[in-house]
N, C-alpha and C positions, 0 to 999 in steps of 0.2 A: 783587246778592246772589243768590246761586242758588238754589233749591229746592231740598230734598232729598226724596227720592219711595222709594218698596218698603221694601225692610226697613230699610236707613238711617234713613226717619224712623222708624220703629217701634221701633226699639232705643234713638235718640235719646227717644223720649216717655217708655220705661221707666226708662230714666235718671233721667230727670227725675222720675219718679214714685217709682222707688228712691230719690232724693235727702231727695223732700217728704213719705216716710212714714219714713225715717231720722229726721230733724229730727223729726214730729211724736210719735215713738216718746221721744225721748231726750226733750223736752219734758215728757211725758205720767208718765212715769218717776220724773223729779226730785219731783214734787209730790206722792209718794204714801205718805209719810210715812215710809219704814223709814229706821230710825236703823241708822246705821254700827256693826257689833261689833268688842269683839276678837276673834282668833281663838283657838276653841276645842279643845282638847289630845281626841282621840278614836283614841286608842290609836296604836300603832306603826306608822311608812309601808311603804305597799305595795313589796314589794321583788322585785324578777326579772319577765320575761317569758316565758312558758311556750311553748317553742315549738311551731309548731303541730301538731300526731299525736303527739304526747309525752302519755303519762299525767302527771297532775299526783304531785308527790314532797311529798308534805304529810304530817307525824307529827303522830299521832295521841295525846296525853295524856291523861290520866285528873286531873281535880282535883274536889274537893267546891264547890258549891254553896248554896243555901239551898234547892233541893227534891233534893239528895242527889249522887251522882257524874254527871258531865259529863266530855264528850268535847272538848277544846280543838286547834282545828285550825290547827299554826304552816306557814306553808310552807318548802318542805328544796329541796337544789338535788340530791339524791337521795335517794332513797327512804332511810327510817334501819333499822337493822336494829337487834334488842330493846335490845343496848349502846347503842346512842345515843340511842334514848328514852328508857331509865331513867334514864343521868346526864342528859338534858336535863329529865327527873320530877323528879329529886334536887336542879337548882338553883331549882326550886319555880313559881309561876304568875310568869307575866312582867306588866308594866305593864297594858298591855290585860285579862289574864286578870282581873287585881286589880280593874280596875274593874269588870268581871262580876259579881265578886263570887266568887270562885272563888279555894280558900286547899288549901293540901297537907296532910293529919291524918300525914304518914309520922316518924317520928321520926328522932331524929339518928343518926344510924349511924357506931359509932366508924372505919369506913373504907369503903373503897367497894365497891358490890353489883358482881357478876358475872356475864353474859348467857354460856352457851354456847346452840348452836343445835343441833340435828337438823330432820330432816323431820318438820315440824310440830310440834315440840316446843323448848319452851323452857326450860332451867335456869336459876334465876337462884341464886345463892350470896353466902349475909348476911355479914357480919362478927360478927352475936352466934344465940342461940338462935332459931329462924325460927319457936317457936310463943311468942312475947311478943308478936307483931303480931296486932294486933285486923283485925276484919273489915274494918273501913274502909282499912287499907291494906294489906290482902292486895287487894281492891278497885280501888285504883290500880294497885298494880303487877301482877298476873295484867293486867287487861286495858290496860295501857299496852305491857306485853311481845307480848301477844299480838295488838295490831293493828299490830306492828312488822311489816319484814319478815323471814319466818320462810321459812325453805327449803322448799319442799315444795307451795308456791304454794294451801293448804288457806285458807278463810274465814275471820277471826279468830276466831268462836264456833263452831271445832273447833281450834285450836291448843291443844295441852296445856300447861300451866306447871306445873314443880314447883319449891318456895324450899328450901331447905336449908341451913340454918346452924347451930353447933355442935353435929354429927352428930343435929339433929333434920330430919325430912323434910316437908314439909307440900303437899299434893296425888299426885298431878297434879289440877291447876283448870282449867274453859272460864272464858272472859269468855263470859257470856251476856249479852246487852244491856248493861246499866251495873253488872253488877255478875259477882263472881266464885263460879261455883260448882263442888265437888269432883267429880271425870267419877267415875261409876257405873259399874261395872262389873253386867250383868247377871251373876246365880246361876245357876251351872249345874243343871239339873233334875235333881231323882231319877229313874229309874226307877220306874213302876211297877209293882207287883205282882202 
C-alpha cells in the first residue's frame, strides 16, 4: 500500500473530516425537536428578475389602513403611467394587500375614471359629479396618480392632479406624504402707499 504524502493526504483528511461533521450535523439536527409544518400562504410569489442597471418598474397604490393611507408597492415589468394605476386602484387591494390589512374607501363608479397626462400634471375624469368624493378618496386617487409616471420627470409631491366630473372641477391637489392637499397659489401683493 502506498503512502500518500503533501496535499493529497491533506485533502484526503478534510474529507474525511467533511464527511464525520456532515454525519454529526444531521445526527444533532434530528433530535432537536422541531415538528414538521404545513406550508404557510404569505402573500403573492415573487415574480420577474430585475435586470441589472435597470431602475426598478414597481406602481405605487394608495389603499387605507388601520392607521390611515398606505402606499402598496406591486412590481410592473414597466413603469405604469397614471392610467394604469388607477384602473389597477379601481380593481381594489389584491390578496397580500388584504392581509395587511389594507381595504379601498373609493366607491363604485358607474364607468370608468380617465388619466390624461401633461408635464407634471394629471387629469383624471369621473363618470359622476367629482365633489360627492370624500377626503378619503380624493386621497387615493390624487396620490396613486400622482406617484404614477407623469411626463415631466417632476417628484410625486409636486405633480398636480385635478378630478372633474359632471362639469364639476376639484383641485389641482399635490399628494403630500399620504395624503392629498389643494396646491396654493400664493396672493399677489398690493402695492403700497
Amino acid at each position: 500500500m502506498s503512502r500518500l504524502g503533501g496535499p493529497a493526504a491533506r485533502l484526503a483528511a478534510a474529507c474525511l473530516a467533511g464527511g464525520l461533521l456532515t454525519g454529526a450535523l444531521a445526527v444533532a439536527l434530528t433530535g432537536c425537536g422541531i415538528a414538521p409544518t404545513d406550508v404557510i400562504d404569505a402573500g403573492e410569489p415573487a415574480s420577474g428578475v430585475k435586470a441589472p442597471g435597470q431602475p426598478t418598474a414597481d406602481v405605487q397604490l394608495f389603499f387605507y389602513g388601520p392607521n390611515g393611507l398606505r402606499s402598496a408597492t406591486r412590481p410592473a415589468k414597466a413603469p405604469a403611467d397614471p392610467q394604469s394605476a388607477i384602473d389597477l386602484l379601481m380593481d381594489g387591494p389584491n390578496h397580500a394587500e388584504r392581509q395587511r390589512g389594507l381595504s379601498s374607501v373609493l366607491p363604485k363608479f358607474p364607468g370608468r375614471l380617465l388619466a390624461t397626462t401633461g408635464r407634471g400634471t394629471v387629469h383624471l375624469t369621473l363618470p359622476m359629479n367629482a365633489k360627492l368624493l370624500d377626503s378619503a378618496s380624493l386621497n387615493q386617487l390624487v396620490c396613486t396618480a400622482a406617484n404614477a409616471r407623469v411626463p415631466g420627470d417632476k417628484p410625486p409631491g409636486e405633480v398636480t392632479v385635478t378630478i372633474v366630473g359632471d362639469g364639476v372641477r376639484v383641485g389641482p391637489m399635490v399628494c403630500g406624504g399620504n395624503n392629498a392637499f389643494p396646491v396654493v397659489q400664493p396672493s399677489p401683493e398690493k402695492p403700497a402707499r
